[in-house]
C-alpha positions as CSV (number, residue, x, y, z in Angstrom):
1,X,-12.7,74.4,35.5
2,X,-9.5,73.5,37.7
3,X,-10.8,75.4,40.7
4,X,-14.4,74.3,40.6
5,X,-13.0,70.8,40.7
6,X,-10.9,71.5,43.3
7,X,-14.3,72.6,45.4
8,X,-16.7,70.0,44.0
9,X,-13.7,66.9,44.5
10,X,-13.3,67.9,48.0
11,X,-17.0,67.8,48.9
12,X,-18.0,65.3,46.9
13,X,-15.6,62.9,49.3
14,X,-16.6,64.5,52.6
15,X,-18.8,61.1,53.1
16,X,-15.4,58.6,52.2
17,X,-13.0,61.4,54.1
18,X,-14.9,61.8,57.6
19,X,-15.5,58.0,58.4
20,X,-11.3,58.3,57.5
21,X,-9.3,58.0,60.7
22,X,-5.7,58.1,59.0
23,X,-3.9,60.8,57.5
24,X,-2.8,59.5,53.7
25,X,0.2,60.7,51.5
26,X,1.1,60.4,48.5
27,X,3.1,61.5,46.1
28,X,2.6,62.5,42.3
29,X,4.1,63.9,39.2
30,X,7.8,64.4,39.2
31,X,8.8,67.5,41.7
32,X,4.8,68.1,43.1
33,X,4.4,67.2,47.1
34,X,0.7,66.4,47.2
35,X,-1.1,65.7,50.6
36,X,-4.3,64.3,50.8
37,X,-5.9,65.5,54.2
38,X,-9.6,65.4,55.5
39,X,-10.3,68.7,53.6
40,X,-9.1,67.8,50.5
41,X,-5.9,67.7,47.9
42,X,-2.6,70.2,48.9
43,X,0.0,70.4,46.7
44,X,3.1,72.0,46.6
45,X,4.1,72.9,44.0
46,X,7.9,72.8,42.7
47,X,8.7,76.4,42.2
48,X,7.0,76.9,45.9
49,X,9.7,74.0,47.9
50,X,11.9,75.9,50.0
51,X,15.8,76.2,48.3
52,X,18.4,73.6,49.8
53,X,19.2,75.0,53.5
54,X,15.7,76.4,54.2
55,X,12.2,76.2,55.3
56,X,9.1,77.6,54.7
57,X,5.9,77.6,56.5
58,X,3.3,76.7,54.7
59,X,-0.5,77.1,55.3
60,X,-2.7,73.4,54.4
61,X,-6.0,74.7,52.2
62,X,-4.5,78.3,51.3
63,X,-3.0,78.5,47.5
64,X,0.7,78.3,46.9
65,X,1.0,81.9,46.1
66,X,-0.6,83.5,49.4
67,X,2.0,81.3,51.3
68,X,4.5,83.2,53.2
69,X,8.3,83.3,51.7
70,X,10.9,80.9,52.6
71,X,14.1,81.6,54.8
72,X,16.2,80.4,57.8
73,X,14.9,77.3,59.3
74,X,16.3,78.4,62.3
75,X,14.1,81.7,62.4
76,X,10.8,80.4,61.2
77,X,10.7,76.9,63.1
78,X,9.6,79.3,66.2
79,X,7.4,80.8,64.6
80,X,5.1,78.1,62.8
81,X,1.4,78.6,63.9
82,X,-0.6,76.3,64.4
83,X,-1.9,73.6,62.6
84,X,0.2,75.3,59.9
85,X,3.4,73.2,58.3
86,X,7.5,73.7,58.1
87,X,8.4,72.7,55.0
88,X,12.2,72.0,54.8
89,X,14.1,72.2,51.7
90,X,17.4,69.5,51.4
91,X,19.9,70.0,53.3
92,X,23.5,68.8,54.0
93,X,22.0,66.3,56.3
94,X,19.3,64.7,54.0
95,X,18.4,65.0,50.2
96,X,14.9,64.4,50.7
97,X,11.7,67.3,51.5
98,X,10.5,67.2,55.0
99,X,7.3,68.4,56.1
100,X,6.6,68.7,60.2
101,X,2.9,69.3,60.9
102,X,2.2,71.1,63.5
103,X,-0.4,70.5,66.2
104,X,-4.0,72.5,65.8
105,X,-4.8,73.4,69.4
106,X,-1.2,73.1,71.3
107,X,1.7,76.0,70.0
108,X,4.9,74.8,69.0
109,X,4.4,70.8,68.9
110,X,5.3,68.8,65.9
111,X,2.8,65.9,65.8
112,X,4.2,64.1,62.7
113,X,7.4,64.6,60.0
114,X,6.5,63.4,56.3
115,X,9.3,62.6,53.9
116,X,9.0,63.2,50.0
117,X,11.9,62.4,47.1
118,X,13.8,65.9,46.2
119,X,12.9,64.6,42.8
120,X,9.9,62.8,42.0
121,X,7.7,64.2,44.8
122,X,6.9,60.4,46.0
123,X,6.2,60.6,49.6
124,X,8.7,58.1,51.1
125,X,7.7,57.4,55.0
126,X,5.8,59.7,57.9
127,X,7.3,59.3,61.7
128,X,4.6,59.8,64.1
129,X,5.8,62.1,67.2
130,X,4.9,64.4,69.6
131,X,7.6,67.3,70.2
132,X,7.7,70.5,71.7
133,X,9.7,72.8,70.0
């Protein structure tokens, strides 16, 4: 029933999410990430945010368990395709998630950074930007 929602939801909005122009996040139950894109509901699920200290690149529309594993930031920040996400677990420099987006058609070039609460989920703010990486 859960996955034929997840289709019917997503089409049924098409109309609402194509005269859309913005990008809206939110947040939901304590420790989910959820984005709410043009094609629909993605969330990210607790057990799939990367540990403290790493990333993990994560694939909008695909489920949680075909997404690649998570490691060094360092490594995998070179190689996010595009339109794809790095997904940063806390860190020593910030407590919070962050997800860069990545840009569909140009390699390598984040387009916007979202910030979500380590521990509810919420999505706190989204920086707008345009950086080659």
């Amino acid at each position: 029933m859960r996955r034929l929602l997840m289709i019917i939801v997503p089409i049924a909005l098409l109309p609402v999410i194509y005269g859309c122009a913005s990008v809206r996040v939110a947040g939901t139950a304590p420790g989910h990430v959820v984005v709410e894109e043009q094609y629909g509901v993605v969330a990210i699920p607790p057990g799939h945010l990367p540990p403290p200290g790493e990333c993990r690149i994560w694939y909008p529309g695909e489920p949680p368990g075909q997404q690649p594993p998570p490691g060094p930031c360092s490594e995998l920040e070179w190689r996010v395709p595009l339109g794809a996400w790095l997904v940063h677990g806390p860190s020593e420099h910030y407590e919070d998630f962050v997800v860069e987006v990545y840009h569909e058609q140009q390699p390598r070039v984040v387009i916007s950074i979202r910030y979500f609460d380590s521990e509810s989920g919420r999505f706190l703010r989204e920086e707008k930007v345009r950086r080659g990486k």
